[in-house]
N, C-alpha and C positions, 0 to 999 in steps of 0.2 A: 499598544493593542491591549484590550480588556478580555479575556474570559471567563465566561458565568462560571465554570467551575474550579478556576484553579483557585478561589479564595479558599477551596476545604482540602485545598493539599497538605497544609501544616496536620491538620486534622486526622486526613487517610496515613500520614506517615504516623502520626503519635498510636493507633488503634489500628492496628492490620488486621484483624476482626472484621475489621470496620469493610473489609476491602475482599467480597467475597467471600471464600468459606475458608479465610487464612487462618494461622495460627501462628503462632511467637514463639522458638525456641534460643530462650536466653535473652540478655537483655542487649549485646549488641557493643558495638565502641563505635559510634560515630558513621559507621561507615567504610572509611577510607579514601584513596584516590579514584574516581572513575576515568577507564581510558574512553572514548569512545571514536571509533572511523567510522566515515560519511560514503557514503557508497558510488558517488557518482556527483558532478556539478552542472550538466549537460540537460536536466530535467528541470521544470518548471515545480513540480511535483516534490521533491529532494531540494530543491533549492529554498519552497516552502520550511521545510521541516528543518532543514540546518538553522534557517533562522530562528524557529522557534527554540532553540536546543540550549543556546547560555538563557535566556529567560525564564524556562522551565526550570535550568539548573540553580537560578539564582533564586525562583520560588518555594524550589522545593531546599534550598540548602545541601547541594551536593556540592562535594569537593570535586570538579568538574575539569580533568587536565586540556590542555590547550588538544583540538579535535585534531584527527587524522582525514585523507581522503582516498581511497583507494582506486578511483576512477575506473570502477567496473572489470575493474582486473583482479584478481583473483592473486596471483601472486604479487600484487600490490597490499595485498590488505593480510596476506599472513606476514609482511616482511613489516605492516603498519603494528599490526598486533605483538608481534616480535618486540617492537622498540620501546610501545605502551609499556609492556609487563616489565621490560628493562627500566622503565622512569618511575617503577613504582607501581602500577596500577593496580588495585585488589578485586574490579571486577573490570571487565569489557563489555561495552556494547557496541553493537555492529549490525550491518544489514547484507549478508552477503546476497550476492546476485547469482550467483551459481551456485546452488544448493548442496549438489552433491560432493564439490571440490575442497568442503573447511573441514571434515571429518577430521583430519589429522592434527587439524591446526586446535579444535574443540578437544582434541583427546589429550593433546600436551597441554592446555589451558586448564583440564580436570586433575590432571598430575598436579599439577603445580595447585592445586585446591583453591580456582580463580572461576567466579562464575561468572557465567555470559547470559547477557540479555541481548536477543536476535530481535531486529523490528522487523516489519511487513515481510520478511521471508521466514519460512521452517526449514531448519537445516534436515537435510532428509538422514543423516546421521551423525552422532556425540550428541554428548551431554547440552542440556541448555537449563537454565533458571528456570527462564521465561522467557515466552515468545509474545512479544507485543503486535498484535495482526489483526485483521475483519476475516471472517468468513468469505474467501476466494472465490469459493464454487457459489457460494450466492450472488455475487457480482455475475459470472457466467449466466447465471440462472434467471437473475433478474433483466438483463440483456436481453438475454432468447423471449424472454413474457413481452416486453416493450417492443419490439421490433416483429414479432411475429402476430405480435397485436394490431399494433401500424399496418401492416402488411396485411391482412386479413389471411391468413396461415399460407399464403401462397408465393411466389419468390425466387430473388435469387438474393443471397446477402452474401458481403466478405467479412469473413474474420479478422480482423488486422493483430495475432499475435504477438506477444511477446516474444523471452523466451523459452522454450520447451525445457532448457536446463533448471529452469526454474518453477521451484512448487508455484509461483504464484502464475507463471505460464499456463501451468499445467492443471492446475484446479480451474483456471477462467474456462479455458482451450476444453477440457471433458465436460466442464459443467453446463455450459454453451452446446455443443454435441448433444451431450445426451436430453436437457430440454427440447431441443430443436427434431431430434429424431422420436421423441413420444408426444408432443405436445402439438407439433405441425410439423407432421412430417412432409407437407406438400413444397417447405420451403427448401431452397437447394443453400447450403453455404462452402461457400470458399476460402479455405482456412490459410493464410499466410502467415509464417515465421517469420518477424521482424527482430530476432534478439533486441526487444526494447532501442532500434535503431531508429530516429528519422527520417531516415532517407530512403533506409530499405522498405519502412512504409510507402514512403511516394511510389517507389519503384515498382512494387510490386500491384499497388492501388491501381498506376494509368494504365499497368500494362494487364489488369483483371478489368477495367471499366473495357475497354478497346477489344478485347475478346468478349463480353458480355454486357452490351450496352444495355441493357434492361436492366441492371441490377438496381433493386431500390431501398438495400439496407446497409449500413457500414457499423461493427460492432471494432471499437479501438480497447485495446487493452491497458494503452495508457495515453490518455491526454497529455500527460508532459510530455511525451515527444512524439505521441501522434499527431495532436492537434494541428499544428500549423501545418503539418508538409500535405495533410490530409483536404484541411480547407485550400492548399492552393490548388492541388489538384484538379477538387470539385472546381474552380474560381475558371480554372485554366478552360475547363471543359464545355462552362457555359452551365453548371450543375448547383454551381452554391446561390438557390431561390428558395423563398419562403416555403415554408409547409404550404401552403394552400396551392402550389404554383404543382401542377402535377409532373413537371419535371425532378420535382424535391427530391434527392436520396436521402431517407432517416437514419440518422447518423445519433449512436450510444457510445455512451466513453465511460471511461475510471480514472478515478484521480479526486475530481471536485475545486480544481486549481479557478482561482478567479477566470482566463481567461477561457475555460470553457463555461460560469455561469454567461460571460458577456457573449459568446457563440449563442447561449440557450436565447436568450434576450432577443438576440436580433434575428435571431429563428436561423441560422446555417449550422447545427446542430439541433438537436432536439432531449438530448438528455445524459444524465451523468451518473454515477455511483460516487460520492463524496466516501475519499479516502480520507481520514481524520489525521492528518498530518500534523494538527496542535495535538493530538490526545496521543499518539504515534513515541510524541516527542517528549510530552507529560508524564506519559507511564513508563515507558522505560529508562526514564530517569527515577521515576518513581520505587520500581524493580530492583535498580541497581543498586541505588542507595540501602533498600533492605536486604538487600542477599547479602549487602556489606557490612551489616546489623547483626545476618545469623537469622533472618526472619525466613518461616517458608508458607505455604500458599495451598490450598488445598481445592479440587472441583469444585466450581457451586457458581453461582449467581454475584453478582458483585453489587455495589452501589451505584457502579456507573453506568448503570444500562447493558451491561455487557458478560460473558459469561466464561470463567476458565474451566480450561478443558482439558482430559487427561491424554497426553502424548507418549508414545512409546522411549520419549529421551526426554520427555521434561513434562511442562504444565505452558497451554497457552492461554492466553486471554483475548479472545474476541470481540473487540470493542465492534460500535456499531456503525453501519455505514451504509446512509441512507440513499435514497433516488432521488435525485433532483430533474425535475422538469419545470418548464413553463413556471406549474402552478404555482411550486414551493421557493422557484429559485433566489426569492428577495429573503428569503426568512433569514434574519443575521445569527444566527445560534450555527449557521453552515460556518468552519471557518473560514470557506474561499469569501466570506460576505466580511472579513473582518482583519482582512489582510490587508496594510496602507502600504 
């Protein structure tokens, strides 16, 4: 696999200047060991990003320890970090799924003077480096403009969320809301808790279509493990037909994983929010490797499109993460267009 941009990684790491509004204190040894746990293997989405993860590592020249998996458990992934720090490792990277449950685990990781790079989640409390993430509430946000667009502001749509334990639940879930309540308020949504489940998507989808068969919008929180149980659904129902078929329900996801461009394609979806799951995996190796240097990172604008932001326990950087519909979805610069 090729990326336009990881040829300027040697680059971004030589010059952290170079990388926002960073600045360099001291000059650093090498690094160190990086631990890093995978947060789950059950997504299409995470499944992406794990593979890109030794590649990045091997780009950017991190000393990259054999990966942990904590499979969405939560005391799986302090007992992973536990053993990291035991084989050595001088910073952690991690993606916890329940936001609120690693405080303690982040406080004894700041004891021990080991810094943590969080991806696509903010830990809502402890210390963090750096949080590698998109703007959440703009995924919400952009959702609610598409489907209330399609709809002409009138409606009924389901929410299929995540989960609520999770900032990134939780910034989709309000940001969705409060679009929806000022921008067209004539449309009605049904908001479902899926804890990033499959099945409790399906579950909850046949049994909101069968109470409300006029519903004509579906906003999924995550394609990796909405996708399929969602198209069977609709498939089951006699509902997955082209847009033009006026039985169509318009259907928004997150993620950007190949098999929703191929949904957009053949029209049983109609659009996505590309989660950068190569750049996800690029920068917080990127991160890690400089926190392991002594390097630190200041607000401001970056070179990569994207912008870090001052957090009340660290600094995040909000890479960018576009809409794919119809128009855009061949353009290969997506990575779900570059995945073999």
């Amino acid at each position: 696999m090729k990326f336009g941009r990881a040829a300027a990684a040697a680059a971004l790491l030589a010059v952290v200047t170079a990388c926002g509004s960073g600045t360099t204190t001291g000059e650093g040894s090498g690094g160190g060991k990086v631990g890093i746990d995978h947060p789950r293997a059950d997504s299409d989405f995470w499944n992406s990003y794990i593979k890109y993860v030794p590649q990045m590592a091997g780009e950017l020249k991190v000393d990259l320890m054999p990966a942990t998996n904590s499979q969405n458990d939560v005391a799986k992934l302090v007992n992973n970090v536990q053993a990291l720090t035991g084989q050595g490792a001088k910073v952690i990277v991690m993606a916890p799924q329940d936001t609120g449950a690693i405080a303690n685990t982040l406080q004894q990781l700041e004891n021990k003077k080991i810094p943590v790079v969080t991806v696509d989640t903010r830990p809502d409390k402890g210390k963090v480096y750096m949080v590698v993430r998109a703007d959440n509430r703009a995924y919400g946000t952009k959702a609610c403009e598409f489907l209330g667009e399609k709809l002409g502001g009138k409606g009924k749509v389901v929410q299929l969320q995540g989960a609520l334990s999770s900032i990134n639940g939780r910034d989709r879930s309000e940001a969705f809301l409060e679009c929806m309540q000022t921008k067209f308020p004539g449309i009605t949504v049904f908001s479902e808790p899926t804890e990033w489940e499959g099945s409790k998507a399906a579950s909850m989808l046949q049994t909101r279509l069968e109470q409300n068969p006029d519903i004509k919008g579906i906003y999924m929180h995550a394609g990796g493990v909405h996708l399929a149980p969602t198209l069977q659904v609709l498939k089951q129902k006699g509902l997955l037909v082209p847009p033009e078929d006026p039985k169509h329900i318009f259907v928004i996801s997150n993620d950007g994983i190949p098999q929703e461009f191929e949904s957009i394609r053949k029209g049983d979806i109609d659009a996505t929010v590309s989660q950068p799951a190569d750049l996800y995996a690029k920068y917080a190796l990127f991160y890690a490797k400089a926190a392991g240097e002594g390097k630190t990172f200041k607000p401001g604008p970056t070179d990569h499109d994207s912008t870090i932001i001052q957090l009340p326990n660290g600094l995040e950087d909000q890479l960018p993460a576009p809409l794919v519909t119809k128009e855009n979805v061949d353009d290969q610069a997506l990575w779900g267009n570059q995945v073999k």
